[in-house]
N, C-alpha and C positions, 0 to 999 in steps of 0.2 A: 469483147474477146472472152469475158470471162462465162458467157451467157452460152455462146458457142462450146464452151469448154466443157463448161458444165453439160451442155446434152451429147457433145460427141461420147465425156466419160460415160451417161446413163445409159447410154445406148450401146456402147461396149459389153461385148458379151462378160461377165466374169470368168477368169480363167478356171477357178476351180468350183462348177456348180453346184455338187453334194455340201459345200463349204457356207457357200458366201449367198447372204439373201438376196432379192428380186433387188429390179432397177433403181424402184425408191431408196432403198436402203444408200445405194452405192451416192445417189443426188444428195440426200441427208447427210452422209460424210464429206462428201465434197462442199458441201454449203460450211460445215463445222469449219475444214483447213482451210476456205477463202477467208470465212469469217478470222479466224486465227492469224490467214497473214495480213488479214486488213489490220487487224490489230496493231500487233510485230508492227507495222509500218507507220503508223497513227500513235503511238505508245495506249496504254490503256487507259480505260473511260477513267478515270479517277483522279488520270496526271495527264492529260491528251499533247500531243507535240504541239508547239506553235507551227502557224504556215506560214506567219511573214513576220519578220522581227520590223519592217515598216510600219504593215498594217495593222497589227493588232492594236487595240484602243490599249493597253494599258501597258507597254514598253513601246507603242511607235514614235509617243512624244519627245522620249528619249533618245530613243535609238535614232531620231532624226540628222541628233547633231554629229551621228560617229559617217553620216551619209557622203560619202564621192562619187558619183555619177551612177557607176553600177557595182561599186564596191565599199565597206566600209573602211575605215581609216582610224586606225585608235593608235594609243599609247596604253600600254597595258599597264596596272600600278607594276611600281617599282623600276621601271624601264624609262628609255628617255628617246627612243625612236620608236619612228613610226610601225607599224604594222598594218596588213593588209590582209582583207577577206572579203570572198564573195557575200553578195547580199540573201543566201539562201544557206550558210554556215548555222551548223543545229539545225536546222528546223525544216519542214516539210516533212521530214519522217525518220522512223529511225535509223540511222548509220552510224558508222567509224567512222565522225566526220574529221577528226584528230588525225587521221594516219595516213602517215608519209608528212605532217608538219612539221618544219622546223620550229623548235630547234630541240623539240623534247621527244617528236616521235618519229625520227630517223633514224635507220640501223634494225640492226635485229637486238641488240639490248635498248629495252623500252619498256615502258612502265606499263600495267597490263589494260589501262584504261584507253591507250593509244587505238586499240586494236578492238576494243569494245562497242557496244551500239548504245548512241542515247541520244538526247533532242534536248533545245530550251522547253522552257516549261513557264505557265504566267504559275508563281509564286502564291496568289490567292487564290487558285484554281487545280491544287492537287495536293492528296493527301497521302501520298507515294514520298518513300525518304527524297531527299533531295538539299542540298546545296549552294547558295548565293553564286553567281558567276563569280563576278567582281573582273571580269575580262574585261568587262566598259562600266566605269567605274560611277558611270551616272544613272543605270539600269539596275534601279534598286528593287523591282519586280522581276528581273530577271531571271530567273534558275536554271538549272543543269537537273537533267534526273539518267540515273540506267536502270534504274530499277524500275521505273516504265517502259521500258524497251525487252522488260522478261517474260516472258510465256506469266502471263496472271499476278505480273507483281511481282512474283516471285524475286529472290534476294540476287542482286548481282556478283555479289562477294566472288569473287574469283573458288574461294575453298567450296565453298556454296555448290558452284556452278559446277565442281568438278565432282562432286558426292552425286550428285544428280545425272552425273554420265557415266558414271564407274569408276572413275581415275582416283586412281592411287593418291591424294592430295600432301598428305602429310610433310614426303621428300621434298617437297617443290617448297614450300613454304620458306625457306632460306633463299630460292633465288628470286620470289616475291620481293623479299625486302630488299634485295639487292636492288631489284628492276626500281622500286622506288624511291630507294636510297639514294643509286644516280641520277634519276631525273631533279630531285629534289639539288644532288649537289652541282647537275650541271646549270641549272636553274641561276642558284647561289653565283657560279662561278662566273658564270655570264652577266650577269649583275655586278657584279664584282670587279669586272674586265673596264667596267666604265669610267670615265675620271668627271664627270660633271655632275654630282649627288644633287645640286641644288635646282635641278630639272627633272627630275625623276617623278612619274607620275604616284601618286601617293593614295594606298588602301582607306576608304571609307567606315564607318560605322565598325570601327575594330577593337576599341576600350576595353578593356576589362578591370579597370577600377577608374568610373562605376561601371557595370557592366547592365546596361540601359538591355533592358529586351528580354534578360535571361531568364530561366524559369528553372525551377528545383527538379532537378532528376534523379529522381530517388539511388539507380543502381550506381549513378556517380557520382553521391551525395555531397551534391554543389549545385550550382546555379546556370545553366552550361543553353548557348544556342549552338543548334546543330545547325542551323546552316549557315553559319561565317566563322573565317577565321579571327583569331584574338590577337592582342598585340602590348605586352608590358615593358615601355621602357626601361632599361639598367642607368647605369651612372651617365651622368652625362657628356665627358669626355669631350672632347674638341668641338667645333659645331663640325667639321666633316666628318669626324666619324660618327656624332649625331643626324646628321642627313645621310649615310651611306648604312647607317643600321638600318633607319626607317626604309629604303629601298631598298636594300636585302629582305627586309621584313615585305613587303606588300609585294616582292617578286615572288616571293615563294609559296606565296597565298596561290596563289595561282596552281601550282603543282598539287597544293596540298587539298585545294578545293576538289579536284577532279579525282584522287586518289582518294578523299571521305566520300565523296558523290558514288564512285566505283563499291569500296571495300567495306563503308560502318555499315552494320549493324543497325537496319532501320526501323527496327523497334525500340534499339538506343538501350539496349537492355545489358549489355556485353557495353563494357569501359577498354578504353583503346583511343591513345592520342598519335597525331602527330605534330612535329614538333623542333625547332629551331632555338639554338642558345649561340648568341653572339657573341668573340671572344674581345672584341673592344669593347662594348658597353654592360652584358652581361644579360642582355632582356632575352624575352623570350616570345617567339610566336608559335602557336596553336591551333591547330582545330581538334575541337571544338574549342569558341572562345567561352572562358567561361569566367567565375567572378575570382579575380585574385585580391580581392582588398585585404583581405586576411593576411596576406601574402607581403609584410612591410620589406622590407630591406632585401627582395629577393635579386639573387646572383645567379642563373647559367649555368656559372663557371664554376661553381659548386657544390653543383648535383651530381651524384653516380654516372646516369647517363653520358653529362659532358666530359666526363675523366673517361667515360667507356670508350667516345669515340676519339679521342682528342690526341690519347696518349698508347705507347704501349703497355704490356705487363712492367710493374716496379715494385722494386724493395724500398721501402721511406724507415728510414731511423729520423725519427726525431728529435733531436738533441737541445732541450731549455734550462735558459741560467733560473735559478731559483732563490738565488741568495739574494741577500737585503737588501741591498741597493736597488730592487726589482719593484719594491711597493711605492716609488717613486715615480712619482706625476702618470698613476695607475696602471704603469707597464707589466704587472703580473695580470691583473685584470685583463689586459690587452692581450700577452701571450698565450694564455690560458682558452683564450674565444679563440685566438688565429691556428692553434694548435685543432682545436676542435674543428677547425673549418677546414684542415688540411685532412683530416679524417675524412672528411664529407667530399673531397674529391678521390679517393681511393675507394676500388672497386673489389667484387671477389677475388679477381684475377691478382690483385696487388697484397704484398707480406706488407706488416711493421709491426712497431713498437715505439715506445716513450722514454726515454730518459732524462728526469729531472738533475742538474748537480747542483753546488754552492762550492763548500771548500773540498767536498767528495762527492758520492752517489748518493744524492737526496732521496730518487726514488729510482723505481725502474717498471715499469706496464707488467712482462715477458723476459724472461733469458733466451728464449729464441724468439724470431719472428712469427707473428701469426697472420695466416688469411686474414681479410680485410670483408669478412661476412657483416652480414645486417648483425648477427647475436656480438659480434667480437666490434664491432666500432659501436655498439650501444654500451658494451661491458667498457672500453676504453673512454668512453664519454664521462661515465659514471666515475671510473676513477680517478679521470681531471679532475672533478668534482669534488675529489676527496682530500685531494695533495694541498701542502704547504707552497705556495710558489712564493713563497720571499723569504728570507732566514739563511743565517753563514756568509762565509768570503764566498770569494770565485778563485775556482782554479779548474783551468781545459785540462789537465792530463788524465787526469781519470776518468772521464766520460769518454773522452776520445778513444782512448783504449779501451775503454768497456764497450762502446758502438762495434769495434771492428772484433772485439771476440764473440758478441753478441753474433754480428753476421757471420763470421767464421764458423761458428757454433750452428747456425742454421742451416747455413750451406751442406758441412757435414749431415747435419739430419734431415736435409730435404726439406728444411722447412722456408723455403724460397721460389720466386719466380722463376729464376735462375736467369733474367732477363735485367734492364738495365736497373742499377744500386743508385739511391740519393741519401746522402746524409744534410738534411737540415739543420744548422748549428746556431743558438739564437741565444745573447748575448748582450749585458747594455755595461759591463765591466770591462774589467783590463786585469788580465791572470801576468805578475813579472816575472814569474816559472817557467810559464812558458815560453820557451824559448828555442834559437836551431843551437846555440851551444848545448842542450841540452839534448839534444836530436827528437826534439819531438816533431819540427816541423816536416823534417825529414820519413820518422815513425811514420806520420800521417801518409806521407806523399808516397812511400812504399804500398800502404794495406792498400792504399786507394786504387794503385796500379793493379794491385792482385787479384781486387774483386771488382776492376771496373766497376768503381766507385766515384760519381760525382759531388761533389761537397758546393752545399750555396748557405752564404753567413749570411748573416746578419744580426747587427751592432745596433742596437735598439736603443732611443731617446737621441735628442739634440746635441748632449756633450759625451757621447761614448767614446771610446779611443777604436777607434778604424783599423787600425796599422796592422793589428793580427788578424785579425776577424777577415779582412782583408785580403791576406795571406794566404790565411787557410782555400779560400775559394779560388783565387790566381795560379797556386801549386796541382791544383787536382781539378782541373777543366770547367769549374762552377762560375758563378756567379756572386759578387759581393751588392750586397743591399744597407745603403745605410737609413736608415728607418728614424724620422723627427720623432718626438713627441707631440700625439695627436695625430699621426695620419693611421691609415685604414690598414693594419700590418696583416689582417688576412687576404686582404686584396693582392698588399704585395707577394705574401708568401703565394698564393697561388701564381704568380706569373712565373712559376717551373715550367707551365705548361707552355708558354711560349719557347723554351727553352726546347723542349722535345719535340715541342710541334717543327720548329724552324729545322732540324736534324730530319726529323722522319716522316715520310710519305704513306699515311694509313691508307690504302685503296680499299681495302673490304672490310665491310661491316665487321661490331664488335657488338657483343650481347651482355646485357646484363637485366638483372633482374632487380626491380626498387618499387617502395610503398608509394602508391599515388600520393597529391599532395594531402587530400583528405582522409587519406589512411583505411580505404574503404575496399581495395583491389590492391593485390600484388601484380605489378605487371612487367613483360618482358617485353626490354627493347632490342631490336637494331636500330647501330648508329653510324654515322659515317663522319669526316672530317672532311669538311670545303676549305677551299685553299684560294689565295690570291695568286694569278699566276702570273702575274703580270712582269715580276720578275723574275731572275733566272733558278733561285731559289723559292720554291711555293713559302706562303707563310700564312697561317691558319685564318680563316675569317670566323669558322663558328663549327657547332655538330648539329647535323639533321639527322632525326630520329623517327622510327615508324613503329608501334606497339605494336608487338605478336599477337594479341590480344586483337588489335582489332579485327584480324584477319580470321581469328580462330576461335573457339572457347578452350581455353588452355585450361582448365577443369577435368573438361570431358576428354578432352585431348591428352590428357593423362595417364588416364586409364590403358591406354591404347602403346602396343607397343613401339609403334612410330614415333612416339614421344621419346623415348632412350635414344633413336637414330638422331631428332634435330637436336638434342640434348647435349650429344657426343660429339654430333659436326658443328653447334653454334659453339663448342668452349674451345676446340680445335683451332676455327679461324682468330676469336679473342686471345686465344691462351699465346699465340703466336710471339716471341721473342721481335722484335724492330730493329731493324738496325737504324742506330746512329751518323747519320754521315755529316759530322761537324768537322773543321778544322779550326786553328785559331781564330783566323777570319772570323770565321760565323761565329765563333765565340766572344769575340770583342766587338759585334756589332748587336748581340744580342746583353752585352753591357751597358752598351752605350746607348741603347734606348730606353734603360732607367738613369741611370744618368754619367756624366763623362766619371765621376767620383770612381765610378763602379770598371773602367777601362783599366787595363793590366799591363804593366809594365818592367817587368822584371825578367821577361827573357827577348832574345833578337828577335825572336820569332812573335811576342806581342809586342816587340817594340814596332815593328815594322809593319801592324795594323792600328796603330793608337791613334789614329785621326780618324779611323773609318765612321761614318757616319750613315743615316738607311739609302745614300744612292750609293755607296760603293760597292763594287760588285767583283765578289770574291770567285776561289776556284768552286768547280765543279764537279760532281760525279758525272760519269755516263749513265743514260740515264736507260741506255736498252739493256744495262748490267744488270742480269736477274739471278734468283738462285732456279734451279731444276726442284720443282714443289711437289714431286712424287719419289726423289732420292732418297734412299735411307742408305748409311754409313755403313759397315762392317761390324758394329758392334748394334744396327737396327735403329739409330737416331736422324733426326730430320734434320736438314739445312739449318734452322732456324737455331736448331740447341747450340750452334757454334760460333752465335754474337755473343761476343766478350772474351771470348779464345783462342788459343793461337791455333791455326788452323797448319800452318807450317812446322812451327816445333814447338807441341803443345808437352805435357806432362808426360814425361818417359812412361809414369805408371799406369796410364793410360793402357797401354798395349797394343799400339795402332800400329801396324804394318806399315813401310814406307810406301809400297802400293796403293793403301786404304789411306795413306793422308792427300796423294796425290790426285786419287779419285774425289778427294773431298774437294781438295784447292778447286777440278775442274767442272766441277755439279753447283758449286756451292760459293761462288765467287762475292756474291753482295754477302751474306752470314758473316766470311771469314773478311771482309773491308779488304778484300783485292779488285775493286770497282778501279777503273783507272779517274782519276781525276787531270782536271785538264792545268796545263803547264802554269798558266796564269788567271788572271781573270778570265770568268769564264766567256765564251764567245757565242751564246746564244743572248738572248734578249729575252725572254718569257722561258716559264717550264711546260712541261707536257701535260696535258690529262692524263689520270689516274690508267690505265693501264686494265680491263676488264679480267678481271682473276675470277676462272669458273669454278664453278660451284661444286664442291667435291663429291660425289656420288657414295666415296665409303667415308667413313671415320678413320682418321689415321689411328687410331688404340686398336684396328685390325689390322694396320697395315706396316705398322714398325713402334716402335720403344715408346709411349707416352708415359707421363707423372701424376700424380699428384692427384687435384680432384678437380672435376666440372662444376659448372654453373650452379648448380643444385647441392654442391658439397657434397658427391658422392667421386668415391676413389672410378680413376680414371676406367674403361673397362669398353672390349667390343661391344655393342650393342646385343641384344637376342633376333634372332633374324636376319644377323649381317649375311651378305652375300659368300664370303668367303673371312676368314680369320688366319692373318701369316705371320701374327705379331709374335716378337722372340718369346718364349715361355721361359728360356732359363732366367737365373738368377744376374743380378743387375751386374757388370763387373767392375772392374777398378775405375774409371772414367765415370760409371755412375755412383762409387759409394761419397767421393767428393763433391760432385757437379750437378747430381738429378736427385729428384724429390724418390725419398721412401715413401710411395702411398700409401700405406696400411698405418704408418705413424702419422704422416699428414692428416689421413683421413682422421684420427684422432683427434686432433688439435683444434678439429673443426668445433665453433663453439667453445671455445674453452672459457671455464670457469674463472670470474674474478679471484675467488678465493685461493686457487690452487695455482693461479699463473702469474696474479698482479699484486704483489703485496701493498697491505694498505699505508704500512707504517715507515716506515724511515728507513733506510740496507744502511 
């Protein structure tokens, strides 16, 4: 056919004579495009497709055993049922052999590799980027390439591919990481869905300490194989939720293979991970794997990234005893590291500060709150460093009250998320001041109200007195932690985040920007939060992350005005306020899985959940209750500014029309917590998937009242270029001088100096 084709075209008069040369000419072009699609179809000479994943001499040995008559049959790691595929999946030439598969490339949100052309590849037979299957997990020559499947090699990268046709790439880059974010969490989720972990087919050749194989790469100066992914166990935890990490871990290898095979950089020159932090054990998986040995005591759960995706925007006061009784079987030592490691999960998006007490104010970080920037938690680190943590009595009233003027103080200056408040209160004494005849317990339970403020104690060492520490956590919707001598108190203080997690359902990606572990690249992630849904209530199992980076050179990308647009829409969708949807229920069930100690009982309303235990199953939100994500209010403010407000009869000075609260109530029903919840227990059985939230085309700071500053610590602002700009230009009004960030003073604050913010010596 092609023989015939070719003389029919040479024979073809040319349409335009004066133009286009003799016969030959036109045969020599034609032989170039067949040559070209033979290629296209073969992959190229350097990486050439397999034709039979039987016959080949160096995967048919293998691949023999995955053989069913005319189909193969695996179990793919991390999965515990069968799967099924034609004997001619990859190979013979290049296709989307992916698309329309369950269970990752169905729909039209789907990850851009679904819809891409690529082939197996023998692994010692091409020098084109490429990727380990690890689909059949005994076909250790087996690979995956797209980058053989490109006109000459050329880079499959999606950004790549679209520079090279014209298209506008830059905009799209936020719904990239979407597209990957979910196949990665529905991956997770699906795995997750399973109840039999000890079946679960399990990831090969995945170590990373030692990391057998790896070789030094200079741009991501580590020890790194590009073609598998890595896998570092955390703590080790039950044996099931040690076999349900490891097959979450080698399920997602799968996603994350075909997404480096699509998107790295196959000169490996540009640094860019992707990347899995599990919220039970704390490991980590990766591609590329590379060498963590350096890497002793690491935790997940207390990286930037995992607070990016895990949580929403918060304000942390952190409240530490510092008096003498503290230097006692090393508990300043201990608080001193957990304090710092609570730094290490807060993000830019997140305010705080420190206060030290004894018999008053030992020390203090800040008088207001500050961004939670890479300069301001290394300035805060430093300062720990500096403090006295043992010395004086103990007495709660003056730190407590200094916490809520501190926040009070901040709010007024905008120097806040304006999103959910925690005060961490840590303690291994007994203050007999304190006391409700004295109305401080009261004092507290007031500011707490005010500024939707959660309080979680904790009563540190084997023989501390409970009873207030206690208190304080059961009055104001927290959690109480009584913490032995000797156990791991930044472990525990980070389990806030199951607190927020089991409250709030993050659907879309959150961005943050953090130093690789080798301190070699700054890089920025999207992350998303997977969830267990197996109950009616989701509850986190870990954050999947995808580096901008890998996708882009965020350098050169810089310079480029496009960069102000993803700048403004990534801190947009992070910066986003969550709502809370806890009742006591969930509050006493998220006690009672540290321990029954920690259950409350002091009102009907937690009397009458104090048995609950992880089957009981409390009420529920609806869960089709959304807010309208393009409303802006009458004074130009989004749904989201009015978690933690009263939406019905907020602050007189405000100035809101009864029209314009009503309009609010009915735009804006999840923000203002008028979601109906259900009469009783709830009567579903499982929750829902995440819910697909598109991708915004403007920046809201064109499109109604934003604060404060983005990702980059720059005061919030339209972009150059925007489409259109309708955001309010007057001046902030009453509602904003209490409740929204002054951005020109925020933007100050950014970086602020030890010297001028954190005194070193004693208040």
């Amino acid at each position: 056919q092609a023989c015939f084709f070719l003389l029919t075209e040479a024979r073809r008069p040319p349409p335009h004579p004066t133009v286009v040369g003799p016969p030959l000419m036109w045969a020599l072009l034609l032989l170039g495009g067949l040559a070209r699609h033979a290629w296209a179809q073969a992959g190229h000479s350097s990486c050439p497709c397999l034709t039979s994943l039987i016959d080949d001499p160096a995967v048919g040995g293998a691949m023999s055993q995955y053989r069913d008559g005319n189909q193969f049959v695996v179990i793919p790691p991390g999965e515990w049922r069968n799967r099924t595929l034609p004997l001619d999946y990859g190979v013979g030439n290049c296709s989307a052999h992916d698309d329309g598969m369950a269970p990752l490339c169905l729909g039209e949100e789907k990850p851009g590799w679904c819809s891409a052309k690529w082939c197996y590849v023998n692994g010692d037979h091409c020098t084109l980027h490429k990727v380990s299957t690890g689909f059949f997990p005994n076909a250790e020559k087996l690979f995956i390439s797209y980058t053989t499947c490109v006109e000459g090699g050329a880079s499959a990268n999606t950004v790549d591919q679209w520079r090279r046709e014209g298209v506008a790439a830059a905009q799209n880059v936020i719904q990239i990481i979407e597209d990957y974010g979910r196949s990665a969490r529905l991956q997770l989720e699906e795995i997750g869905s399973g109840t039999d972990w000890s079946n679960c087919s399990v990831a090969k050749n995945n170590s990373m300490c030692p990391c057998t194989g790896c070789v030094l790469a200079p741009s991501w100066q580590n020890e790194i194989d590009f073609t598998n992914v890595g896998y570092l166990p955390g703590s080790p935890g039950t044996t099931e939720d040690k076999q349900r990490t490891g097959c979450l871990s080698s399920g997602v290898a799968t996603a994350y293979k075909k997404a480096a095979a699509k998107e790295a950089d196959g000169t490996h020159e540009r640094a860019g991970y992707l990347y899995f932090g599990d919220q039970a054990s704390g490991s980590i998986t990766t591609w590329p794997r590379e060498d963590m040995c350096k890497n002793t005591g690491w935790d997940s759960r207390s990286r930037p990234w995992y607070a990016a995706g895990a949580t929403g925007a918060k304000d942390v006061i952190i409240v530490a005893d510092a008096s003498a009784s503290m230097s006692a079987n090393g508990r300043d030592t201990m608080t001193k590291a957990a304090v710092m490691q609570i730094l290490d999960t807060m993000t830019w998006k997140d305010f705080g500060t420190i206060i030290l007490f004894n018999g008053g104010i030992e020390a203090t970080y800040s008088d207001v709150l500050v961004p939670m920037t890479d300069p301001n938690r290394k300035a805060m680190r430093e300062w720990c460093e500096r403090q006295d943590w043992s010395g004086g009595v103990t007495s709660f009233v003056a730190p407590i009250r200094h916490a809520f003027a501190i926040l009070e103080k901040s709010v007024l200056a905008g120097h806040s998320s304006m999103c959910q408040k925690a005060l961490m209160f840590l303690t291994d004494g007994e203050d007999k001041d304190f006391s409700g005849a004295a109305d401080d317990f009261g004092f507290l339970q007031r500011k707490a109200k005010e500024f939707d403020a959660i309080v979680f104690s904790y009563a540190l060492g084997s023989g501390a007195d409970t009873a207030k520490a206690k208190r304080m956590a059961c009055d104001n919707r927290g959690v109480f932690y009584a913490v032995p001598d000797g156990a791991d108190l930044g472990a525990i203080m980070s389990k806030y985040y199951e607190y927020f997690a089991d409250g709030q359902q993050i659907c879309a990606a959150s961005f943050v920007s953090y130093s690789s572990l080798t301190g070699g690249s700054t890089l920025y992630a999207g992350c998303m939060a997977a969830y267990d849904r197996t109950k009616p209530s989701p509850a986190l199992l870990g954050v999947t992350c995808m580096d901008v980076n890998m996708l882009i050179n965020v350098t050169e990308w810089k310079a480029n005005d496009s960069w102000a647009f993803f700048r403004c829409a990534a801190t947009d969708i992070t910066k986003r306020c969550r709502v809370l949807n806890h009742l006591e229920c969930h509050r006493q069930k998220v006690r009672a899985a540290y321990s029954k100690d920690s259950i409350c009982v002091d009102t009907p309303e937690q009397r009458k959940y104090a048995n609950v235990d992880s089957s009981t199953v409390c009420p529920c939100v609806d869960e089709s209750c959304r807010d309208d994500p393009t409303f802006t209010d009458e004074k130009g403010y989004f749904c989201d500014t009015w978690v933690g407000d009263d939406c019905v009869v907020p602050n007189p000075g405000w100035g809101y029309s009864r029209a314009g609260l009503l309009d609010i109530q009915k735009h804006c029903p999840k923000s203002c917590n008028l979601c109906k919840w259900s009469s009783g227990p709830c009567g579903r059985s499982t929750s829902a998937e995440c819910p697909v939230e598109p991708v915004a085309t403007e920046c809201r700071a064109c499109l109604g009242r934003t604060t404060g500053v983005d990702m980059e610590q720059n005061q919030m602002e339209c972009p150059p270029g925007a489409p259109r700009n309708i955001a309010p230009t007057a001046a902030p009004d009453n509602r904003a001088a209490p409740r929204r960030a002054v951005a020109a003073l925020l933007a100050a604050l950014v970086g602020v100096a030890v010297a001028s913010s954190a005194p070193d010596g004693r208040c």
